[in-house]
N, C-alpha and C positions, 0 to 999 in steps of 0.2 A: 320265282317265275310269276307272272303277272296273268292267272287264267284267263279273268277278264278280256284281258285283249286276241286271246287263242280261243275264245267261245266257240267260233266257227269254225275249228279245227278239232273239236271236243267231242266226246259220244259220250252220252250221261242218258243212265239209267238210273229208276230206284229199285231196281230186280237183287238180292243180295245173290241169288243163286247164278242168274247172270254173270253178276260181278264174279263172283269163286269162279264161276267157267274160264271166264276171260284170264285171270289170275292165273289159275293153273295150269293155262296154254301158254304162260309165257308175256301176256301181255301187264306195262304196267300200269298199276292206277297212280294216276296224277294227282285226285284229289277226291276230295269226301265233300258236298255243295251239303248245307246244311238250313235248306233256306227253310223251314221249318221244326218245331222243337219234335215232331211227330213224325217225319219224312225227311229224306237225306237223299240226295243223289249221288251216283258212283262216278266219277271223270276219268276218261280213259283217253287217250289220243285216236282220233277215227284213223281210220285203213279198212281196206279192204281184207284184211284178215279178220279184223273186230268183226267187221258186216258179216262176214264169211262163219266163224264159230258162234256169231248169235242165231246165225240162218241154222246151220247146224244143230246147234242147243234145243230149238224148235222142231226139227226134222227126227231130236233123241238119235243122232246118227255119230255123237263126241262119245268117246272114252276115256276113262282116267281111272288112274291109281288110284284105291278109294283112302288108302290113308293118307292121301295127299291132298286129295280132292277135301275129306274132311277137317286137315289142319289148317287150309285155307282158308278154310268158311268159319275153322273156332276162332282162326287170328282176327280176320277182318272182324267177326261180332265183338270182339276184344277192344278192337282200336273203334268201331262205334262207340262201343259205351264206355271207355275211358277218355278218349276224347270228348265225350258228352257232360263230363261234371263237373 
């Protein structure tokens, strides 16, 4: 898939806690934007669901399993920094 051309159909954040949000509700990440060796952005497809559990995430009004919530956040640090080297 060719992100480039879906830019404008994209939600990218560099929030890691964001991204495990979005993750654990189900939505998937498309890709990891690495436009810096120090910062990374998350790529998600927008929807109104994404808008919806970021608004959320902000409001502290999401719940989750915590050992879910926490395997998501170890895998994604995982695939940053193997991906990274």
């Amino acid at each position: 898939m060719n992100i480039a051309s879906k830019s404008e159909c994209l939600f990218e954040m560099s929030d890691i806690n964001i991204a495990t949000a979005l993750l654990t509700s189900g939505i998937p990440l498309i890709g990891i934007n690495r436009h810096d060796p120090q910062h990374c952005l998350f790529l998600f497809e927008d929807s109104k669901k994404v808008r919806q559990i970021v608004e959320d995430y902000w409001a502290r009004s999401l719940s989750f399993e915590p050992q879910a919530l926490l395997g998501i956040l170890k895998s994604l640090k995982g695939r940053l920094y193997t991906e990274n080297v």
